[in-house]
LOMAR-610851 format. One record per residue: residue in one letter; x, y, z of N, C-alpha, C in turn; residue number from 0. Coordinates in steps of 0.001 Angstrom, whole numbers, plus 500000, padded with zeros to 6 digits. Example, Ala and Ser with C-alpha at 12.3 -4.5 7.8 and 13.67 -1.06 7.14 Angstrom:
LOMAR-610851
SITE residuo n.east n.north   n.up ca.east ca.north  ca.up c.east c.north   c.up num
SITE       a 513190  494310 507800  512300   495500 507800 513200  496700 507800   0
SITE       s 512850  497750 507080  513670   498940 507140 512900  500030 507870   1
***
This chain:
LOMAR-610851
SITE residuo n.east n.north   n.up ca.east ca.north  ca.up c.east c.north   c.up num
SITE       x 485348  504483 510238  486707   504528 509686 486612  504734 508175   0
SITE       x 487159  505368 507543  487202   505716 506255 489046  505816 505775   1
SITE       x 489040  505478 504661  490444   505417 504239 490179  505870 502952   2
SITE       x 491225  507158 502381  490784   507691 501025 492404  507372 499914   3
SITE       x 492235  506859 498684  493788   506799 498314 493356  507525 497351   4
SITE       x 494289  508417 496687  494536   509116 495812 496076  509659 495070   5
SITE       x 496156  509323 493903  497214   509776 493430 498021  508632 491981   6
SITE       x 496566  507762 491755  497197   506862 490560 496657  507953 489128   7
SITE       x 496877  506791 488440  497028   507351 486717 497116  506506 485969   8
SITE       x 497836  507028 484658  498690   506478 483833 499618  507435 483579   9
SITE       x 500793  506040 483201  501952   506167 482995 502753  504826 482125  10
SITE       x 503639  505813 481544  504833   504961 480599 505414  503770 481467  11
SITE       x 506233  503067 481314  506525   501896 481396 508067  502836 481947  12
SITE       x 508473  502338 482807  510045   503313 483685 509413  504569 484121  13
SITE       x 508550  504355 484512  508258   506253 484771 507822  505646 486584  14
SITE       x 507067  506825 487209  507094   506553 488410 505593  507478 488493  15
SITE       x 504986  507013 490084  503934   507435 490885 504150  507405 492321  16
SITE       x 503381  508555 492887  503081   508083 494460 501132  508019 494444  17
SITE       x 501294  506908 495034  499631   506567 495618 499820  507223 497171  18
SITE       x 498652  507720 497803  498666   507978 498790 497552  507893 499450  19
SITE       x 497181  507641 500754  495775   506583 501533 495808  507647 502583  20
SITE       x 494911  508544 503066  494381   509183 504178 493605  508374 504964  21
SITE       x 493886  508059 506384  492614   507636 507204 492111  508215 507782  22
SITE       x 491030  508548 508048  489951   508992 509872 489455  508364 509819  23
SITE       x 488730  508662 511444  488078   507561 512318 488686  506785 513151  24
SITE       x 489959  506718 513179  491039   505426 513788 492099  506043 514151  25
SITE       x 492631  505839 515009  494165   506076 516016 495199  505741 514897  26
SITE       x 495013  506561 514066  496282   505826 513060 497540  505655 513496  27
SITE       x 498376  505959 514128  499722   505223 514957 499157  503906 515872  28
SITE       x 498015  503472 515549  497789   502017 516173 497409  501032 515374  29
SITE       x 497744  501598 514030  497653   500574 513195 498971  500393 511800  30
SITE       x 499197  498994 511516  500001   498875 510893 499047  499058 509082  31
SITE       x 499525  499615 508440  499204   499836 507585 499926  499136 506266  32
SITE       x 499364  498963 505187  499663   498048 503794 498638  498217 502646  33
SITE       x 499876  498153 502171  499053   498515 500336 498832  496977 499970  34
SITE       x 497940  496764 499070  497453   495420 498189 497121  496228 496865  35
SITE       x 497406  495055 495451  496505   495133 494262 496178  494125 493759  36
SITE       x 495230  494486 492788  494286   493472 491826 494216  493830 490569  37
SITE       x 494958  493136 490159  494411   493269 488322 493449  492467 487936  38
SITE       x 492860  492699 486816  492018   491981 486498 491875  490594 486132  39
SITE       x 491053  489918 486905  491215   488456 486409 492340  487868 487470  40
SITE       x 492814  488965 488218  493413   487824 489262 493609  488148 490884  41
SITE       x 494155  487412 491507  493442   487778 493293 494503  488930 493636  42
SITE       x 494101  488883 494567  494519   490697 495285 495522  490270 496113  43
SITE       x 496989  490861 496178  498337   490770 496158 498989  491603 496993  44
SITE       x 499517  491148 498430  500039   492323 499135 501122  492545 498253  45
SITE       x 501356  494125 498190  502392   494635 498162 503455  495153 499128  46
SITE       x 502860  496120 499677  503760   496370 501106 502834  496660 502675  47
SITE       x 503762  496621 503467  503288   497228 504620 504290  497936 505713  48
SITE       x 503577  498744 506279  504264   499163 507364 504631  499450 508897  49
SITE       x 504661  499557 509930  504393   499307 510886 503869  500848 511721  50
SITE       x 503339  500585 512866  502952   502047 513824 503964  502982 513321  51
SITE       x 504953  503255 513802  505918   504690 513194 506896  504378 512079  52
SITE       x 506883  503516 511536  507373   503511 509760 508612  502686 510544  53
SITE       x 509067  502211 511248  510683   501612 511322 511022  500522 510727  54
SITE       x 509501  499765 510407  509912   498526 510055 509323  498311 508944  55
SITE       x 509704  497848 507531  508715   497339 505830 508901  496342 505265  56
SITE       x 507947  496185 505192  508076   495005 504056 507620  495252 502684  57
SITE       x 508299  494870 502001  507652   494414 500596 507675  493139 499451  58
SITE       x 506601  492689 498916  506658   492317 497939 507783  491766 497215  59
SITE       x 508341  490773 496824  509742   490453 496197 509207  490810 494061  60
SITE       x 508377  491209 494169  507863   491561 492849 507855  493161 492840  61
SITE       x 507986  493689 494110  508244   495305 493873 509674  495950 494500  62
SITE       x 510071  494698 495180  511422   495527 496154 512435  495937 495660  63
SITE       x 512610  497098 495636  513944   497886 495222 513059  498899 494218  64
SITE       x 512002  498971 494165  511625   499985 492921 510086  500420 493455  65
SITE       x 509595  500085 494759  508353   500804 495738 509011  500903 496739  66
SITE       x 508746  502003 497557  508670   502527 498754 507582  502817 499493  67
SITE       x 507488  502538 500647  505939   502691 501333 506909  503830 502634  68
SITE       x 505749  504932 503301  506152   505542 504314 504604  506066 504900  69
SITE       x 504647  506373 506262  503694   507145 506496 503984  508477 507716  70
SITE       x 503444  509194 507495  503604   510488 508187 502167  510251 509034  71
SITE       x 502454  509975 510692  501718   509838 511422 500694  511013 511766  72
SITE       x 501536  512417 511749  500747   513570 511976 499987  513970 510764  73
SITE       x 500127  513404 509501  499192   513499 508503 497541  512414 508503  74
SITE       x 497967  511004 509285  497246   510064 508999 497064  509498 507831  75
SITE       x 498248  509533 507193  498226   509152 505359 500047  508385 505369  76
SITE       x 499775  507254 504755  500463   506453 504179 500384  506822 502438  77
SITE       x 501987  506167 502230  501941   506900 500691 502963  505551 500444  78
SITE       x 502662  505701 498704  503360   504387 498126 504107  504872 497071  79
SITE       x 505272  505112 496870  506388   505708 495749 506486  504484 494958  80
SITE       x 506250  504478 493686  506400   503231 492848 507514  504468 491555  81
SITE       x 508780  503279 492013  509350   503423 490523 509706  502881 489544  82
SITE       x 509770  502561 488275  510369   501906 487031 509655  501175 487251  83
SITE       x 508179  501594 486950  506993   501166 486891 507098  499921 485700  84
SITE       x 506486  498813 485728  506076   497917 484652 504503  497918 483995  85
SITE       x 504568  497406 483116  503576   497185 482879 502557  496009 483543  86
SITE       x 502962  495279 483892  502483   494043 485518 502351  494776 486494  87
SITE       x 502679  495778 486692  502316   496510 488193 501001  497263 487861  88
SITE       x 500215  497282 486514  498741   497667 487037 497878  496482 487181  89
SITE       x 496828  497805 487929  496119   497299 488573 495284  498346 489766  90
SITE       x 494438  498074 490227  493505   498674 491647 494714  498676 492584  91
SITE       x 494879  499768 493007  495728   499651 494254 494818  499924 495460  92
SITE       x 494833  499533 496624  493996   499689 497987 494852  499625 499202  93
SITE       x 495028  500818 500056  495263   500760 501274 494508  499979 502402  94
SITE       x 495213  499386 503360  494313   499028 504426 494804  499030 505532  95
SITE       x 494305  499132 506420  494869   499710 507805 494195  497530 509059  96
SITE       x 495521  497929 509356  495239   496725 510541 495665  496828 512234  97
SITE       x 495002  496400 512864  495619   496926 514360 496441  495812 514644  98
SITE       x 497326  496298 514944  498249   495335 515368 498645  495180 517331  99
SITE       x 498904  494297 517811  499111   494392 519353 500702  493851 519428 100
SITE       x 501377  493442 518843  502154   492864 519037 503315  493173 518030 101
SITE       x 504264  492629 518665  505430   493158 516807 505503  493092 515659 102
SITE       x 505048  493648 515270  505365   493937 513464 506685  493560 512889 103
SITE       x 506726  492014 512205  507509   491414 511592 507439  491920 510248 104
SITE       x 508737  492483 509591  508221   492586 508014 508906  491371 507312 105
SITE       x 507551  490585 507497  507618   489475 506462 505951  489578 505114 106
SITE       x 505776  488468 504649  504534   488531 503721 503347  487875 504645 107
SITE       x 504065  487352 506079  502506   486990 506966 502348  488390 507725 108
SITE       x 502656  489576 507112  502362   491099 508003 501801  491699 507048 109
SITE       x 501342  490798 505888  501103   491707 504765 499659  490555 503774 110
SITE       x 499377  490536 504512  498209   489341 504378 496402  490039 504242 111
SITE       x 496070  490136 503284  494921   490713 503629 493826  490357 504270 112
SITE       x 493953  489396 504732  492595   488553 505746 492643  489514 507074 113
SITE       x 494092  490061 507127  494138   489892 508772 494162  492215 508446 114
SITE       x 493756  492301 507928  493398   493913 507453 491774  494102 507685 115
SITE       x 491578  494890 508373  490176   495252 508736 489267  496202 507948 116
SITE       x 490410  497262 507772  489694   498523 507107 490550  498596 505562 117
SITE       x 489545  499205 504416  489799   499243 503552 489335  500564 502229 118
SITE       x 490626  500992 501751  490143   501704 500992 489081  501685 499567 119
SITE       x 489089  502647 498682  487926   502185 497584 489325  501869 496816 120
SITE       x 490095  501782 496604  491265   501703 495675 491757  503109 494739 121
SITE       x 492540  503198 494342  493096   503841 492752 493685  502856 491863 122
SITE       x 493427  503245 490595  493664   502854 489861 495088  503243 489329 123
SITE       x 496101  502026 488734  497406   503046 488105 497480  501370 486912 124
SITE       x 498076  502313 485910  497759   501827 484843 499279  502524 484034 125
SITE       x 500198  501270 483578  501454   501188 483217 501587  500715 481562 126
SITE       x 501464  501763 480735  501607   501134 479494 503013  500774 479121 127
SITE       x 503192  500151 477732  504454   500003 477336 504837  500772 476276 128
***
């Protein structure tokens, strides 16, 4: 299984990005998928997740209303729209893919990284002021 994200940077402080996570190797409509980050010096933070065909999300109460998570199943890539970016929102961003058997609640216990198997190398996005 391999998971590739691509699409951070830098950027101004109100400006916007999409991160985006390719998988192979894995049935990607059998897994619920979620972004996490880490800044430096502190632990790694779900941000969002999503379920087998995108119906159901969660996010973060530190990003909601200004990230969007979606994934296009026939691509095998999940993507993360971040807008009115802060400067607290950098950090390593990392996709990770989890199998799920059962319903996908979007709460923050669907967005837990213990229970994520596969993992990307991260991107980096980096929010000046």
């Amino acid at each position: 299984v391999q998971l590739v994200e691509a699409g951070g940077g830098l950027v101004q402080a109100g400006g916007s990005l999409r991160v985006s996570c390719t998988a192979s190797g894995l049935t990607f409509d059998e897994y619920v998928m979620g972004w996490f980050r880490q800044a430096p010096g502190k632990e790694r933070e779900g941000v969002s997740s999503i379920s087998w065909r995108g119906g159901s999300r969660y996010y973060a109460d530190y990003v909601k209303g200004r990230f969007t998570i979606s994934r296009d199943n026939a691509k095998n890539t999940v993507y993360l729209q971040m807008n009115s970016l802060k400067p607290e929102d950098t950090a390593m961003y990392y996709c990770a893919a989890r199998r799920l058997s059962f319903k996908f609640i979007p709460s923050a216990d669907y967005c837990r990284g213990d229970d994520f198997g596969f993992w990307g190398q991260g991107t980096q996005v980096t929010v000046s002021s």
